[in-house]
C-alpha positions as CSV (number, residue, x, y, z in Angstrom):
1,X,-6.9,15.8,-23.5
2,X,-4.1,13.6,-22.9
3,X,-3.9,9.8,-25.0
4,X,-1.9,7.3,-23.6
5,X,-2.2,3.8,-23.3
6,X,-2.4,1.0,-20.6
7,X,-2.1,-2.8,-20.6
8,X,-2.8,-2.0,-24.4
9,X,-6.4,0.1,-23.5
10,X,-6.4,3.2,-25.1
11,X,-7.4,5.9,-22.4
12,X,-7.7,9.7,-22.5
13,X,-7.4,12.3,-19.3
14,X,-6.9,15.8,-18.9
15,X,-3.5,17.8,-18.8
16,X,-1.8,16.9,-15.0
17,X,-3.6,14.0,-14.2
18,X,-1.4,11.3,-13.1
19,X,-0.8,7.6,-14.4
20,X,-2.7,6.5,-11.4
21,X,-5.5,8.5,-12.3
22,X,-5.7,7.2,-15.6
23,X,-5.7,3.6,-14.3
24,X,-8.6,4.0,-12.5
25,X,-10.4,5.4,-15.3
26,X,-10.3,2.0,-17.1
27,X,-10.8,-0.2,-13.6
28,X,-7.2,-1.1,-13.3
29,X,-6.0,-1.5,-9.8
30,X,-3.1,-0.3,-9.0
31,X,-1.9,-1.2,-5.7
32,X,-1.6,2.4,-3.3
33,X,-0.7,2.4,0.4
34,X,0.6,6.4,0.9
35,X,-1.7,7.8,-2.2
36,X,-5.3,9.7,-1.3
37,X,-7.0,11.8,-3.6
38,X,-7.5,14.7,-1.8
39,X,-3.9,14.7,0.0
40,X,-2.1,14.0,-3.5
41,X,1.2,12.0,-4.1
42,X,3.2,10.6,-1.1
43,X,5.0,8.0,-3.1
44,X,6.7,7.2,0.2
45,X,5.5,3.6,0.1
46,X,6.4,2.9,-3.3
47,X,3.4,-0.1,-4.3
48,X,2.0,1.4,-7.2
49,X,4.7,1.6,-9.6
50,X,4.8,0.8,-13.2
51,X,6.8,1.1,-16.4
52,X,5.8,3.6,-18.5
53,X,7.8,4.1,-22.2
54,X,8.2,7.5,-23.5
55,X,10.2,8.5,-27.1
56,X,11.6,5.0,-26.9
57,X,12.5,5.3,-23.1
58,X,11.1,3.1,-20.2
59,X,12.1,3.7,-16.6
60,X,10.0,2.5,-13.9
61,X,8.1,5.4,-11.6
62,X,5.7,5.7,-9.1
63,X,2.4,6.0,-10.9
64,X,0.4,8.1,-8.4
65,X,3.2,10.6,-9.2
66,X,4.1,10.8,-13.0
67,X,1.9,13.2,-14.8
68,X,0.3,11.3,-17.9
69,X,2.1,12.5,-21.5
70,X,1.1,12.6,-25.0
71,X,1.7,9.2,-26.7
72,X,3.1,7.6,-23.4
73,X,2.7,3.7,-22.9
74,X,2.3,2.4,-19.6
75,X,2.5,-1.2,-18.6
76,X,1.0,-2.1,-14.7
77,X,1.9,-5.8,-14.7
78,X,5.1,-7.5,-15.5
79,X,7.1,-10.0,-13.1
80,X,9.6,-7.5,-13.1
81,X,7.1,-4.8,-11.3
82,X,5.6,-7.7,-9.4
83,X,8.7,-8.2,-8.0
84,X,9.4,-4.9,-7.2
85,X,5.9,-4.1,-5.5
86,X,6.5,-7.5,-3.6
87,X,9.7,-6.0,-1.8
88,X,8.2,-3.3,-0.9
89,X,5.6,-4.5,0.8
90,X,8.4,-7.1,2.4
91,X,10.3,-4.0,3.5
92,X,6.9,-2.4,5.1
93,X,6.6,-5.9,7.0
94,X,9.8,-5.9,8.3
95,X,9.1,-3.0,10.8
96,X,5.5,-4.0,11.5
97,X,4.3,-4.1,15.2
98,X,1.2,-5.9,15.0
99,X,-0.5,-9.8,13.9
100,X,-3.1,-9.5,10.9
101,X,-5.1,-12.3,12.5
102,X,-5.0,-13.0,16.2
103,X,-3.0,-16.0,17.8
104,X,-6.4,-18.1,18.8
105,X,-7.7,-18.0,15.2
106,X,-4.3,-18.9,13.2
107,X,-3.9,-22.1,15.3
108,X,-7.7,-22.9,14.7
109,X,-7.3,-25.8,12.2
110,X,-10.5,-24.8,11.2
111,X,-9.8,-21.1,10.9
112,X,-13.0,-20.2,13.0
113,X,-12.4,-16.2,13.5
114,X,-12.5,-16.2,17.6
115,X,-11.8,-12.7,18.2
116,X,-15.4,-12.1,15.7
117,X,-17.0,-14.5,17.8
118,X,-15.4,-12.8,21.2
119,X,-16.6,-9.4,20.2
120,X,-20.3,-10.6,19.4
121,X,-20.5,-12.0,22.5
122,X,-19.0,-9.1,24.5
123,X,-21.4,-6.5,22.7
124,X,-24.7,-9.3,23.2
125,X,-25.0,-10.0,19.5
126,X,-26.0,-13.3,19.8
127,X,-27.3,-13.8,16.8
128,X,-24.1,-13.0,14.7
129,X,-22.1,-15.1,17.1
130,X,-24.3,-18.1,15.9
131,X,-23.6,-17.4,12.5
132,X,-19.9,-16.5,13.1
133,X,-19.6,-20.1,14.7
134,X,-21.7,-22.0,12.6
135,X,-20.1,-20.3,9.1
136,X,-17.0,-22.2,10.3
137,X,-18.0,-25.3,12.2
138,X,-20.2,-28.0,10.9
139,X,-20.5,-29.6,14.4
140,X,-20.1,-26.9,16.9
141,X,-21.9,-28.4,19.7
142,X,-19.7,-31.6,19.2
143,X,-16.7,-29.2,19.4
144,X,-17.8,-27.3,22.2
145,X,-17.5,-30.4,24.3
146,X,-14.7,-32.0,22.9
147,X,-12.0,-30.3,21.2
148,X,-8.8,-29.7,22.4
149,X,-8.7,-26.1,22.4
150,X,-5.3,-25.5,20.5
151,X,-6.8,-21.7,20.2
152,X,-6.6,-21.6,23.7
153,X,-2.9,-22.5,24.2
154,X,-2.1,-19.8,21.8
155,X,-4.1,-17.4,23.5
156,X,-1.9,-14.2,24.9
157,X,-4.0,-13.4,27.8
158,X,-2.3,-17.2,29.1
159,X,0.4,-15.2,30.2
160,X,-1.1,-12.9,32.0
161,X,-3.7,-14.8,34.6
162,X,-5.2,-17.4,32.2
163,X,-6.3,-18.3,28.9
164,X,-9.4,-16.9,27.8
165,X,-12.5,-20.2,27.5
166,X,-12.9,-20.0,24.1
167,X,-14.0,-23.4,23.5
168,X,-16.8,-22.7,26.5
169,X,-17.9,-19.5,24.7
170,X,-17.7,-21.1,21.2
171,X,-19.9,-24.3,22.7
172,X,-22.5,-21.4,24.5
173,X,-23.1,-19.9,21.2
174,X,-23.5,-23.7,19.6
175,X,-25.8,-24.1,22.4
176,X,-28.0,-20.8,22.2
177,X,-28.4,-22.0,18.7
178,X,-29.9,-25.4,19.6
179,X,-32.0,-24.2,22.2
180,X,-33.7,-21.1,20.0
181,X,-35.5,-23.4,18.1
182,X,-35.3,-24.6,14.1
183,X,-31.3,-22.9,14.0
184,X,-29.3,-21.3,11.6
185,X,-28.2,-22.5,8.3
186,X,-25.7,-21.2,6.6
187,X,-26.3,-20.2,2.9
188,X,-25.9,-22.9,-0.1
189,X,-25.1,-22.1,-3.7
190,X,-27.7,-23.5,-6.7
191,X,-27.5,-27.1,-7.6
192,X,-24.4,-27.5,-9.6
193,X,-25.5,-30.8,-10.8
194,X,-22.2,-32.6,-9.6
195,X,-23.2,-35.9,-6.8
196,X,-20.1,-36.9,-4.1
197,X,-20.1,-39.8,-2.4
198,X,-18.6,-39.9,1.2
199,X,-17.9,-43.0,2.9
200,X,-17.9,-42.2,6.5
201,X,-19.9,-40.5,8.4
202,X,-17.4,-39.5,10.7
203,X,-16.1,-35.9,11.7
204,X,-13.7,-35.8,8.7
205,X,-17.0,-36.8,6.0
206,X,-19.3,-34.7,8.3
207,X,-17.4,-31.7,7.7
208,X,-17.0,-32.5,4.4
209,X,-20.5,-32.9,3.5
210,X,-21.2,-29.3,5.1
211,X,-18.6,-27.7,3.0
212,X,-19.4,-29.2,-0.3
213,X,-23.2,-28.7,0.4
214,X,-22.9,-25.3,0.9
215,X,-20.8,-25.2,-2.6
216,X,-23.7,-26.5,-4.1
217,X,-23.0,-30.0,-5.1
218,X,-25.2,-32.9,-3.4
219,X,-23.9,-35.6,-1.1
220,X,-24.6,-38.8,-0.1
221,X,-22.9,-40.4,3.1
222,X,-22.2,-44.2,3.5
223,X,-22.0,-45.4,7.0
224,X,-21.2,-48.9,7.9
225,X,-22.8,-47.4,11.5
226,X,-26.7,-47.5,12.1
227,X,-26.2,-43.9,13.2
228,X,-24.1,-41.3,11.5
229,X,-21.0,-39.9,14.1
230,X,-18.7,-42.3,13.3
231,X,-16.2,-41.5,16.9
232,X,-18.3,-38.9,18.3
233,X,-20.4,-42.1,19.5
234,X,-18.3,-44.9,19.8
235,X,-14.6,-43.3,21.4
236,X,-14.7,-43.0,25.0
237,X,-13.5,-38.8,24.9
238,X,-17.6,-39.0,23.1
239,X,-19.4,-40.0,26.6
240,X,-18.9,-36.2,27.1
241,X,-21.2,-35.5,24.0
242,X,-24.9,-35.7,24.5
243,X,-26.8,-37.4,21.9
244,X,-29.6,-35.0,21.6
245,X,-26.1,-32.0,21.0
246,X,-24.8,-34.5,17.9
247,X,-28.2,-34.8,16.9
248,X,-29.0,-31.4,16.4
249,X,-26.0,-30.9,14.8
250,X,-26.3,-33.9,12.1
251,X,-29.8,-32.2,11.8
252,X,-28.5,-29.2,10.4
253,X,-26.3,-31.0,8.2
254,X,-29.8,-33.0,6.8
255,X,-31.2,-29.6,6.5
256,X,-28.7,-28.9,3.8
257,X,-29.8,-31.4,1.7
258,X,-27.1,-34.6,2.9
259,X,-28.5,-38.1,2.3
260,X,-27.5,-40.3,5.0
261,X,-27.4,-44.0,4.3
262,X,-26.8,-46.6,6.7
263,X,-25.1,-50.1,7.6
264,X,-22.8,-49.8,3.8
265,X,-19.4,-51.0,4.4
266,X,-17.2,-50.1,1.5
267,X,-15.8,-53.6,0.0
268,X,-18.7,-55.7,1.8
269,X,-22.4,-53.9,0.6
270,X,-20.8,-51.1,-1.6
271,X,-17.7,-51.3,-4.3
272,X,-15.6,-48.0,-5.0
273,X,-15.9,-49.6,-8.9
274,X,-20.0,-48.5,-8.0
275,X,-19.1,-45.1,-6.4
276,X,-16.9,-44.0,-9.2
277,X,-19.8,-45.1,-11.3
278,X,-22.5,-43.4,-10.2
279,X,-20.9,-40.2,-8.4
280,X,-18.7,-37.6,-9.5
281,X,-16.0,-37.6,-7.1
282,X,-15.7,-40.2,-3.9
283,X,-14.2,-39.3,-0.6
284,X,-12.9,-42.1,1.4
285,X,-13.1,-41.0,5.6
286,X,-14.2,-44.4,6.8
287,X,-11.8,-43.9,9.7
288,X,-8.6,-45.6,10.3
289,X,-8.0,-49.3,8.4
290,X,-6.7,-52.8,8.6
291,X,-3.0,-53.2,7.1
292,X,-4.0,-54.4,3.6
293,X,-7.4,-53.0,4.0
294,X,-6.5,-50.0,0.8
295,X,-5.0,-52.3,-1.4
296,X,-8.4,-54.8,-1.0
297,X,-10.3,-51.4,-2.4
298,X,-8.2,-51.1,-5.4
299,X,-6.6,-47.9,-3.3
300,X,-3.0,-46.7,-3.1
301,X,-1.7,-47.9,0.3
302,X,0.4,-45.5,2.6
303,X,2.6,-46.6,6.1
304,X,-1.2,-46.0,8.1
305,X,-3.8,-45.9,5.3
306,X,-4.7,-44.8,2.1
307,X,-2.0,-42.6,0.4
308,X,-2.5,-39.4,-0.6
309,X,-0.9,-36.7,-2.6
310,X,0.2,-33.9,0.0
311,X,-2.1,-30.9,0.3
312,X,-4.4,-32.5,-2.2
313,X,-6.0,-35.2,-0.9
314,X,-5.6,-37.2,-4.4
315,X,-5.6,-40.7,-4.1
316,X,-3.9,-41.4,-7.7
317,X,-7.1,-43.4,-8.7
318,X,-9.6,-41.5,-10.5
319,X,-12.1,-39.2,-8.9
320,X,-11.1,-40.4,-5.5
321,X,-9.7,-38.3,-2.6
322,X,-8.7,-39.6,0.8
323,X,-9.1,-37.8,4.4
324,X,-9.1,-38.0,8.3
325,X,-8.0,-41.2,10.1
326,X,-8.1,-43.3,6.3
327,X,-5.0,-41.5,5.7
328,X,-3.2,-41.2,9.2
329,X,-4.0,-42.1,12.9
330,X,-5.7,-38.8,14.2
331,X,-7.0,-39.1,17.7
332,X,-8.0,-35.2,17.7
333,X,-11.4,-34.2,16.5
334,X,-10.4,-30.7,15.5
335,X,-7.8,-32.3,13.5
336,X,-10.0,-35.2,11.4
337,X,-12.4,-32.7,11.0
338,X,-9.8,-30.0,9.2
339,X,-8.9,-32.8,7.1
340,X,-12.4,-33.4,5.7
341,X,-12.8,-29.6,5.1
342,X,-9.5,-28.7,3.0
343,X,-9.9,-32.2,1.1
344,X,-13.8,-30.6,0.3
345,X,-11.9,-27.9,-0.6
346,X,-10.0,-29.7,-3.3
347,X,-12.9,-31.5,-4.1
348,X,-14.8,-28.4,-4.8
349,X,-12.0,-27.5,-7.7
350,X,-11.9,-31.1,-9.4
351,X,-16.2,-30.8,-9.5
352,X,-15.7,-27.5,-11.3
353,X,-13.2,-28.2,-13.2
354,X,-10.1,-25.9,-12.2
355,X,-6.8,-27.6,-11.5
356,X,-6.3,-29.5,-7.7
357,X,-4.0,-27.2,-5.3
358,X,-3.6,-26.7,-1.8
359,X,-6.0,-24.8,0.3
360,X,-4.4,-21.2,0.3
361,X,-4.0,-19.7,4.1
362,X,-4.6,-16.2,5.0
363,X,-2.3,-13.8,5.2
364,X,-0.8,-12.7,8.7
365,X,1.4,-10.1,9.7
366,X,3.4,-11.9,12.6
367,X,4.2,-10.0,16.2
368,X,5.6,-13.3,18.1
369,X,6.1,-13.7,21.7
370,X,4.9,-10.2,23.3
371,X,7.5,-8.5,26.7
372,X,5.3,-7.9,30.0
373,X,5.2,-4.6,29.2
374,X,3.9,-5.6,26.0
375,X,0.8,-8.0,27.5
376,X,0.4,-5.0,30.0
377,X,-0.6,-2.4,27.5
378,X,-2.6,-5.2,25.6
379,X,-4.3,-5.4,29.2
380,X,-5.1,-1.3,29.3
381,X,-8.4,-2.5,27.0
382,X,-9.4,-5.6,28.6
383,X,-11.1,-6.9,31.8
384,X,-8.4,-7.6,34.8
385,X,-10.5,-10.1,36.1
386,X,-9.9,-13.9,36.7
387,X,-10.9,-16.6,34.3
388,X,-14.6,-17.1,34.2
389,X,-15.9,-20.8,36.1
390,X,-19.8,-21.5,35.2
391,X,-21.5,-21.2,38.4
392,X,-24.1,-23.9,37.2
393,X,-21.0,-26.3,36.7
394,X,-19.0,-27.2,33.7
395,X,-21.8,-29.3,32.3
396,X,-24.1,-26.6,32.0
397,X,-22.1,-24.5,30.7
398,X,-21.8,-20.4,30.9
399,X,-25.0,-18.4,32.1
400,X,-25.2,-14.8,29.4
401,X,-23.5,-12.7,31.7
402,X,-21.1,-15.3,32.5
403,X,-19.9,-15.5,28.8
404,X,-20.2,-11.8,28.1
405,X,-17.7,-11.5,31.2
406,X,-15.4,-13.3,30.0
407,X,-15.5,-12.6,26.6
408,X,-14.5,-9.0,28.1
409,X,-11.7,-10.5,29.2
410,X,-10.4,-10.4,25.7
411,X,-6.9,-8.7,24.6
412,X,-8.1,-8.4,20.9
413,X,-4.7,-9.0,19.8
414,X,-6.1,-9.5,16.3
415,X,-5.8,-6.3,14.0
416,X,-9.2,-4.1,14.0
417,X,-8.8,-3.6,10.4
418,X,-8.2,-7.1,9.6
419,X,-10.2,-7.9,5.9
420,X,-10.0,-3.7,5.5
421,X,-6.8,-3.1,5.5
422,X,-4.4,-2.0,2.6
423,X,-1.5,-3.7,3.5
424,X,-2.8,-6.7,4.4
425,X,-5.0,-6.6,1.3
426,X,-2.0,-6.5,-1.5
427,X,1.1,-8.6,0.6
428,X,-1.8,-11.6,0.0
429,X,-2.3,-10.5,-3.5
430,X,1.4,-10.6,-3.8
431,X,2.6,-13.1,-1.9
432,X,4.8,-10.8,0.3
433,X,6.7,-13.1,3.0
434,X,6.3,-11.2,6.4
435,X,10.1,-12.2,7.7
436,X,11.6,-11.9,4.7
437,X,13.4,-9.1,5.6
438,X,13.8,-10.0,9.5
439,X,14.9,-7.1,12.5
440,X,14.5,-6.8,16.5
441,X,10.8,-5.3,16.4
442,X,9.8,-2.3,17.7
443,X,7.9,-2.6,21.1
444,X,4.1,-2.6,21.0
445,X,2.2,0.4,22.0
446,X,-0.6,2.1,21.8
447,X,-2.4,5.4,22.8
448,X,-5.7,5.9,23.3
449,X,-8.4,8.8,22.3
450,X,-11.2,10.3,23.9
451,X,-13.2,9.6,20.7
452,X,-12.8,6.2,20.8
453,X,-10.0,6.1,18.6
454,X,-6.8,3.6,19.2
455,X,-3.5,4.8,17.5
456,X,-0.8,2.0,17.2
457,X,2.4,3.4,16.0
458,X,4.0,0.1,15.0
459,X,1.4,0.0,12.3
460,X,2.5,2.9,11.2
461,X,4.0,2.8,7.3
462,X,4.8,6.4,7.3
463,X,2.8,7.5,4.4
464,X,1.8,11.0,6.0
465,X,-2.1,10.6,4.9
466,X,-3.1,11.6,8.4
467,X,-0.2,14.4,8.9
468,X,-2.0,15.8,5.9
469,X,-5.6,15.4,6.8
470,X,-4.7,17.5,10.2
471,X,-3.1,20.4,8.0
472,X,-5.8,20.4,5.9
473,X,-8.6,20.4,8.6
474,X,-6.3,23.1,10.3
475,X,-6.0,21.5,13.7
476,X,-4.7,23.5,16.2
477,X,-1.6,21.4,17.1
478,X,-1.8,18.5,14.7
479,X,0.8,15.8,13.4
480,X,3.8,16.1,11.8
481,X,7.1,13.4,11.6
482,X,9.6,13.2,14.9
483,X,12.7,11.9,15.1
484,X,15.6,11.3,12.4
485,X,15.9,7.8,10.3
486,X,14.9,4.4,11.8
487,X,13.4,6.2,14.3
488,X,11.1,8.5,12.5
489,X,7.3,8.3,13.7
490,X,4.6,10.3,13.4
491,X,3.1,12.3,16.7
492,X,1.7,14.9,17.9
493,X,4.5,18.2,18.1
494,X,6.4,19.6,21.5
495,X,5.7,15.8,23.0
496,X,1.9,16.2,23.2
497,X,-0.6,13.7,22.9
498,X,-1.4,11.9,20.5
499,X,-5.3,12.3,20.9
500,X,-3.9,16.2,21.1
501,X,-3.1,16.4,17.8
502,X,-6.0,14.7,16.3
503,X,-9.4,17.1,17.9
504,X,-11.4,17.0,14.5
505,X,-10.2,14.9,11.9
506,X,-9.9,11.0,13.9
507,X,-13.0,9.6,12.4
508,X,-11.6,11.0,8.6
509,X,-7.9,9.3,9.8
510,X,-9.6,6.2,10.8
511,X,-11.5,5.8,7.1
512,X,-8.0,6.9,5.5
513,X,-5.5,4.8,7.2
514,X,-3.9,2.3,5.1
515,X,-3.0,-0.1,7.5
516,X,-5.1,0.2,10.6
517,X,-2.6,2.1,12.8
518,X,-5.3,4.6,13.8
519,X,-8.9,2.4,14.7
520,X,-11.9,2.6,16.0
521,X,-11.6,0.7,19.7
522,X,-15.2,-1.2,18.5
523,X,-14.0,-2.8,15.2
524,X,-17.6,-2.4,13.9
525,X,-16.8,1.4,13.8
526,X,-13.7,1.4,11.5
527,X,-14.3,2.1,7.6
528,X,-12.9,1.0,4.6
529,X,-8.3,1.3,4.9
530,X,-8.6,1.2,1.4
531,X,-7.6,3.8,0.2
């Protein structure tokens, strides 16, 4: 047997086994985009390399390639290989044809995955479209009604022969939920002990309520209102909200364990010296104040409202955070309701004791503006027809085949391997900046498969995992590399099809592709991209 150690843990393998190998033997990942076990080193990506020290040497290799030695020491983590594995994923970026997450769901300020929600509806899974919705939205028959779609001015199929009605599909799942009979309620973590106090029973403390109740920590909402809602009641863009939709939606809300109380006006039945007393963090969303109105609470003033520390949603005093209108003028329910979430957010990490930061955002691969050839091959796997109108009127809403044909109307721009998928999976982990490296993009394409399969080349890193796979399942024609340099891509051979190529291996391509180039066409198929 071979010693060596990693990270300091001694670890023992047999004679040819790789660094990489060894790695996994003590449950150190080692990021690996080109590297499967049974097709053996690629190292044409370049991820997984470390610095390894032998006789007083250290050089920096590809671990899925160096053989482990007698007495070697092998480092995985330094900033020095950080930075290293960073760039390379930068340079994979850089020639990427494709968006991690779809248009629709990066605009949503409250990062409700559309394209999920699309798909359920298409394929009549009601039931995981209500919990797809509901995981995101704490009021999603109020949004339903009243939001002002920014998904929808994002969405691609806008320039093609309209938008897709995502906020009419999101508010027919909202509804199917309210008319099957108790609802759904999404999953809350044990007590944690820790109380919050929410002035407002707005949108912004509404949705703060639902996220910090699901984290586990009890709230109590002060209203100066005899009727939580805060502007879904009183604004005149609410007379398009029915009181018995709001209800059901504050209902759930209850469910969760919120205490509403009613008619307490901060500074007239209630002091923030009490709340800071008897709570362990406050949340101030009372909706927009009076010029003087902070500074009469004992509150930090800003040019609109209370002042806050960016991204944070500190106040400076104590305990207290700030959100929604409070802070700014927002006239957008989407918007105040954002606010309350990410401040939750924030809120969650001072309850628990970790340090106060931002709200991270997903990573996303970005494609930009698409040609009309482009949108035209996006259109190959979606419904030509024209925008769905409810035929019982807009007030009724969608009938189920209405929704499921327009959900089929969808381009699914987002990345069928999106959560699965290798690339996408370390860049986050490493903070890899998409455009860092910028270049005129490769046009989309894709080809399609008689097994269901989609291959997108512009997802293509290369790494030759699939060329291999064919060899090795001795397809008759198979894959191999075409073309010289830049303009290298893998195919089929003599200009055949791709699905020519590929006659019994797709499915093991699928579960092996690193970076969701070859997929499933129903994203419930494809596997695991980790490889």
């Amino acid at each position: 047997m071979i010693r060596l150690t990693i990270d300091g843990q001694p670890v023992e393998v047999a004679p040819g086994q790789t660094v990489l190998e060894a790695a996994r033997k003590l449950g150190i990942d080692i990021p690996t985009l080109c590297y499967r076990e049974a097709c053996g080193p690629m190292t044409s990506c370049l991820v997984c390399v470390v610095m390894v020290t032998v006789n007083g040497r250290a050089r920096i290799v590809p671990s899925c390639a160096t053989r482990a030695e007698e007495g070697m020491i092998v480092v995985s983590e330094t900033d020095e290989i950080r930075s290293l594995r960073r760039a390379a994923l930068e340079l994979l970026l850089s020639d990427h044809v494709g968006d991690c997450l779809a248009p629709c769901h990066r605009i949503c300020p409250l990062d409700l995955n559309v394209p999920r929600m699309i798909r359920q509806i298409e394929q009549e899974r009601q039931d995981e479209a209500i919990v797809t919705v509901r995981q995101a939205l704490a009021l999603p028959g109020a949004l339903g009604r009243l939001c002002h779609a920014p998904c929808e001015n994002g969405c691609r199929r806008s320039g093609g022969n309209g938008a897709l009605a995502i906020r009419e599909l999101e508010r027919h799942v909202a509804d199917a939920d309210r008319t099957s009979g108790a609802g759904w309620l999404p999953p809350r973590k044990p007590a944690s002990g820790r109380r919050v106090a929410i002035v407002g029973a707005g949108p912004a403390g509404l949705a703060a309520a639902y996220s910090l109740l699901r984290q586990g920590h009890a709230c109590t909402l002060f209203d100066r209102g005899s009727r939580p809602g805060g502007s879904l009641r009183s604004e005149p863009q609410a007379k398009g909200l029915p009181a018995e939709v709001l209800d059901f939606d504050l209902a759930q809300i209850r469910k969760l364990g919120a205490v509403f109380l009613h008619e307490q006006e901060l500074g007239r039945t209630i002091s923030l010296v009490e709340l800071e007393r008897d709570f362990d963090a406050v949340l101030i969303a009372t909706g927009a104040m009076a010029q003087g109105e902070p500074e009469a609470l004992g509150l930090p003033a800003g040019a609109h409202g209370v002042r806050i520390r960016t991204g944070t949603f500190e106040t400076g005093t104590p305990k207290v955070f700030a959100a929604g209108s409070a802070v700014r003028p927002m006239t957008q329910i989407v918007r105040a309701m954002a606010d309350g979430q990410a401040a939750a957010e924030c809120m969650h990490l001072f309850l628990t004791g970790l340090p106060v930061r931002p709200p991270a955002k997903a990573f996303s691969s970005v494609m930009g503006r698409l040609e009309t050839l482009e949108l035209d091959r996006f259109l190959q796997l979606a419904s030509p027809a024209p925008p769905t109108t409810p035929a019982r009127g807009v007030d009724l809403g969608f009938t189920v085949p209405e929704a499921i044909g327009e959900a089929k109307r969808c381009l699914h721009c987002d990345c069928r391997a999106v959560g699965k998928c290798a690339l996408q999976h370390y860049s986050e982990l490493y903070g890899a900046t998409p455009n860092r490296f910028s270049r005129q993009r490769r046009l989309f394409t894709l080809e399609l498969h008689p097994a269901d399969v989609v291959f997108e080349p512009g997802k293509c890193i290369l790494c030759g995992i699939c060329v291999h796979l064919a060899q090795k399942a001795a397809e008759p024609l198979g894959l191999t590399f075409v073309g010289r340099g830049f303009d290298v891509q893998v195919a089929a051979p003599f200009g055949r099809a791709f699905a020519e190529g590929l006659k019994k291996v797709a499915a093991e391509c699928v579960a092996a592709c690193p970076t969701g180039a070859i997929v499933f066409r129903d994203a419930q198929r494809t596997g695991s991209a980790r490889g």
